[in-house]
N, C-alpha and C positions, 0 to 999 in steps of 0.2 A: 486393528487399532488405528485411530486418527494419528495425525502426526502432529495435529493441532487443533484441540477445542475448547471455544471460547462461549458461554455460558451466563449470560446476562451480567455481560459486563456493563459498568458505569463507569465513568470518570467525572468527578465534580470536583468545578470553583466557584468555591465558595453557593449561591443559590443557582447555579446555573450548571447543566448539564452537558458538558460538550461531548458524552458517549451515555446512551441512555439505553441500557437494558438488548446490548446487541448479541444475538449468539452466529457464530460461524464455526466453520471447521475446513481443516483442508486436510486433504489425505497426503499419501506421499509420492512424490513426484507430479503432483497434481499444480496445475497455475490456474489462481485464481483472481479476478480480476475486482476491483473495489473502483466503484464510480460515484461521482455527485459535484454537486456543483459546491466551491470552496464555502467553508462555516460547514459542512457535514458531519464531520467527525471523522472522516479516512485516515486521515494522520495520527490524531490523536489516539485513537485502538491502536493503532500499531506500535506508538510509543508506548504504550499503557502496557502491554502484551514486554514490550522489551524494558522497561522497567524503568521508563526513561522521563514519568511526572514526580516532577518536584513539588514542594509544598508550597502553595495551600491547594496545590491538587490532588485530591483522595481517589484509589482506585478501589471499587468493590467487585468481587463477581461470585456467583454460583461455583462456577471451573475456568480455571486457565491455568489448561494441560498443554505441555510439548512432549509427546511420545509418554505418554503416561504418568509424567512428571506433574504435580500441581506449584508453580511458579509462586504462587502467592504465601506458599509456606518453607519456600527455600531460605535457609540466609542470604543475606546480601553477598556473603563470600561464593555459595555455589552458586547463587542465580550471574556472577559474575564472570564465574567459568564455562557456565553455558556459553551468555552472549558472546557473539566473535567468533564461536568455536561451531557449534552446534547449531545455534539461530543465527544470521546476521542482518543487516539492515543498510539498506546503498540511498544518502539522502538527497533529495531532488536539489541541493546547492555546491557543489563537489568544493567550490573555492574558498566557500565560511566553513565548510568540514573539513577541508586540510589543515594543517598550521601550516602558515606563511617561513616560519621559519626552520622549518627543516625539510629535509631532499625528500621525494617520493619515495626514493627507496628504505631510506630509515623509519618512514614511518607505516610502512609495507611491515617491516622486517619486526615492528615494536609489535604489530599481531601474533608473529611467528615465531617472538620471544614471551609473548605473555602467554599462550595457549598450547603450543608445542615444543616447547622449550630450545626455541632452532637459534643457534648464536652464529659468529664469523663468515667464515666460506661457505656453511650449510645452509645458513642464515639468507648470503646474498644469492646462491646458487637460483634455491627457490622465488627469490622476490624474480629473478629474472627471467623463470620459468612461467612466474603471474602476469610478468608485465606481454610476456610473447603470446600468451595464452588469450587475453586482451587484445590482440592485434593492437599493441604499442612498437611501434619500429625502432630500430634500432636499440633494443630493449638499456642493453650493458650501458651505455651511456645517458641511458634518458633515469637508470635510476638513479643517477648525482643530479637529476636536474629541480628545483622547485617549483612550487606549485605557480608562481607567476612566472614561470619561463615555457608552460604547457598553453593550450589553447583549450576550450571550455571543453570539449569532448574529450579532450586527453585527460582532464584532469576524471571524470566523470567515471575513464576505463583506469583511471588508478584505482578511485573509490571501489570501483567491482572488483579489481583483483582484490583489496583489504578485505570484500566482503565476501569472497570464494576463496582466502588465502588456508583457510583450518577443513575447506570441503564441507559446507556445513550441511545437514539435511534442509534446512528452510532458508529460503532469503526471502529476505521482504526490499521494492523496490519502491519511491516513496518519489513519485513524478522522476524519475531519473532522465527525463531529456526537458527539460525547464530552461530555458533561455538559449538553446542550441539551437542551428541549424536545422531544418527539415530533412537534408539528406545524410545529417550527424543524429540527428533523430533517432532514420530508420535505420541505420549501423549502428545504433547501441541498444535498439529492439531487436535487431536479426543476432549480435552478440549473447544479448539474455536468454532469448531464446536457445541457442545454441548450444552454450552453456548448462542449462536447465536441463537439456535431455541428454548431454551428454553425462552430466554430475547427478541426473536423478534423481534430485532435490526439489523439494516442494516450493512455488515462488508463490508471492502474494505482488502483485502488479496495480498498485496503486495510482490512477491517472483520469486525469479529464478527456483523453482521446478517445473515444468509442469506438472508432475503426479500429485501435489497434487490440482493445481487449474482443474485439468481433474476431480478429484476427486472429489472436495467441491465445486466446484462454480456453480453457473447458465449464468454467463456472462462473459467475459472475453474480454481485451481491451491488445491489443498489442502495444508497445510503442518503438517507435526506434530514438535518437538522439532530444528530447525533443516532439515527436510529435505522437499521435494514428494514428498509421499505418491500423490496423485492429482491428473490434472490432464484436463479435457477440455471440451466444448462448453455452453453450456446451452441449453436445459433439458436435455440428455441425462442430465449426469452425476446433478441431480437425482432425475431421473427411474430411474436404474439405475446409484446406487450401487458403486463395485467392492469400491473398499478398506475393508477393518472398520473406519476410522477416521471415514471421510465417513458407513457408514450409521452409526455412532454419533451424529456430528455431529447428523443429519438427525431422528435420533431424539429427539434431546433438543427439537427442537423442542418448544414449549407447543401448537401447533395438533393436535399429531401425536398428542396425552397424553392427550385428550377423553376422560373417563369413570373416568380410571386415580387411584388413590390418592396416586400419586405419580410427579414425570417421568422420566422414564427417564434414565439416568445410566451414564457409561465410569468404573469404579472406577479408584484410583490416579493418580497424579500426574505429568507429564510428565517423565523423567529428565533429571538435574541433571549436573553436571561429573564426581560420583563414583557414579553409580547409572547409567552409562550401557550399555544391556547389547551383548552381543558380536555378537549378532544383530540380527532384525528389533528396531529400536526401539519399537516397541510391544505387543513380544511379551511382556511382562510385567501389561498390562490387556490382549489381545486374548481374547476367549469361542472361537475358531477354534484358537489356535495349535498347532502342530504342531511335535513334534523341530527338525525344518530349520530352522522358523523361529529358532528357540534357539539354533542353533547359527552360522548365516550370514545376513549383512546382503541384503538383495533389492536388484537394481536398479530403477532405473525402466527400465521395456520395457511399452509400447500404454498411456503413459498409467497406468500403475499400479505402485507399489514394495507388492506382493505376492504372494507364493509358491503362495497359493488365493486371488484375486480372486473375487469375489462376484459373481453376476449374469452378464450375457452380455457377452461384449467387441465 
């Protein structure tokens, strides 16, 4: 059994679609990697999945299962008990996700009072077990400390311990190194990673870095203008590209551009609530497109939503 599958999900505001018909799934213990360039909809699925669009945003779908559980018919009380516990979510801003006014460790502690009912000594015991677990130094005193007395990586391995405080089978990580350092980066990639394999838990690694989901992941799902474009193994998909959008992606890389005047670039702009075309959605910057495409939207069929895939299948 999946540990999570998602099943033609939508999420709509108002006429506009910001997750249009996507299904994924991820096993257990399994990392899987979500890429695209921002407006894709990465974010927004995973908020959606955690129960986290307010109104006037409507979420629909076929399935959105956790371990066999269907989410969309929970109460608000037990889909409450999940999140934090069972699912959690680490978000790519750690300083607008803390509150400014109370110490890292109380608000550690407020997970491990609402989900396992841990109070006092037992309470702090553990937060200071999350925070050494983190490679937070000096654990016992940094958890009186607040969030503007940490420095942007510190705060980021507080958010992880909150998000690995109840041991959850899934975490979803949502750009977790956004405005860090490059060598605070790769210590809080080599962290999740770490992490991941030693807790057994399914990740979902949401990020514009391609090296790193080349790196870390076993699967990876391409996402363009709310919808999985491309989805398959790594290195494979890497390696043989289908969809015009992934080899675009891939192109653009800096390593890839060696010698050239300029990096390579997919012209035009990802379609908005009123520019959304009638066919393939990217048949308006695709260099491939074709009539058909113009004219009718492609499924996803072997891993690929298009009509001349690229490469071998």
């Amino acid at each position: 059994m999946s540990l999570l599958k998602i099943k033609n999900l939508r999420v709509q505001f108002g006429r506009f679609p910001a997750v249009d018909g996507v299904d994924l799934h991820v096993e257990p213990g399994e990392l899987l990697g979500i890429v695209g360039e921002s407006g894709s909809g990465k974010s927004v699925t995973m908020m959606a999945l955690m129960g986290l669009i307010d109104a006037p945003g409507k979420v629909t779908a076929d399935a959105l299962e956790f371990q066999g559980q269907d989410l969309l018919k929970l109460s608000p009380k037990q889909r409450r008990t999940l999140i934090g516990r069972d699912m959690a979510m680490v978000f790519q801003d750690a300083l607008t996700s803390l509150n400014p006014s109370y110490t890292v460790g109380y608000q550690i502690a407020e997970v491990l009072k609402a989900h396992l009912g841990l109070k006092g000594a037992a309470a702090e015991k553990r937060v200071v077990e999350l925070l050494e677990l983190v490679e937070i130094p000096d654990a016992k005193n940094r958890l009186h400390a607040y969030p503007h007395q940490l420095s942007g990586g510190m705060n980021q391995r507080v958010m992880i311990a909150m998000g690995i405080a109840c041991n959850p089978k899934l975490l979803i990580a949502d750009e977790p190194t956004t405005a860090l350092d490059v060598t605070i980066q790769a210590q809080i990639m080599d962290l999740l990673l770490r992490l991941q394999r030693e807790q057994g838990m399914g990740l979902v690694m949401i990020t514009h870095d391609l090296a790193v989901v080349a790196e870390m992941a076993q699967r990876v799902a391409v996402m363009y203008a709310g919808q999985v474009v491309e989805i398959g193994s790594v290195p494979g998909l890497f390696e043989n590209p289908r969809h015009p959008y992934t080899e675009a992606l891939l192109a653009a890389i800096p390593e890839h551009n060696k010698g050239a005047a300029r990096l390579s670039a997919l012209p035009g702009i990802v379609p908005g609530a009123h520019d959304r075309p009638s066919g393939c959605l990217l048949s308006p910057r695709c260099p491939y497109v074709q009539p058909v495409c113009r004219d009718k939207r492609p499924a996803l069929e072997q891993g690929v939503r298009c009509y001349f895939p690229r490469g071998e299948a």
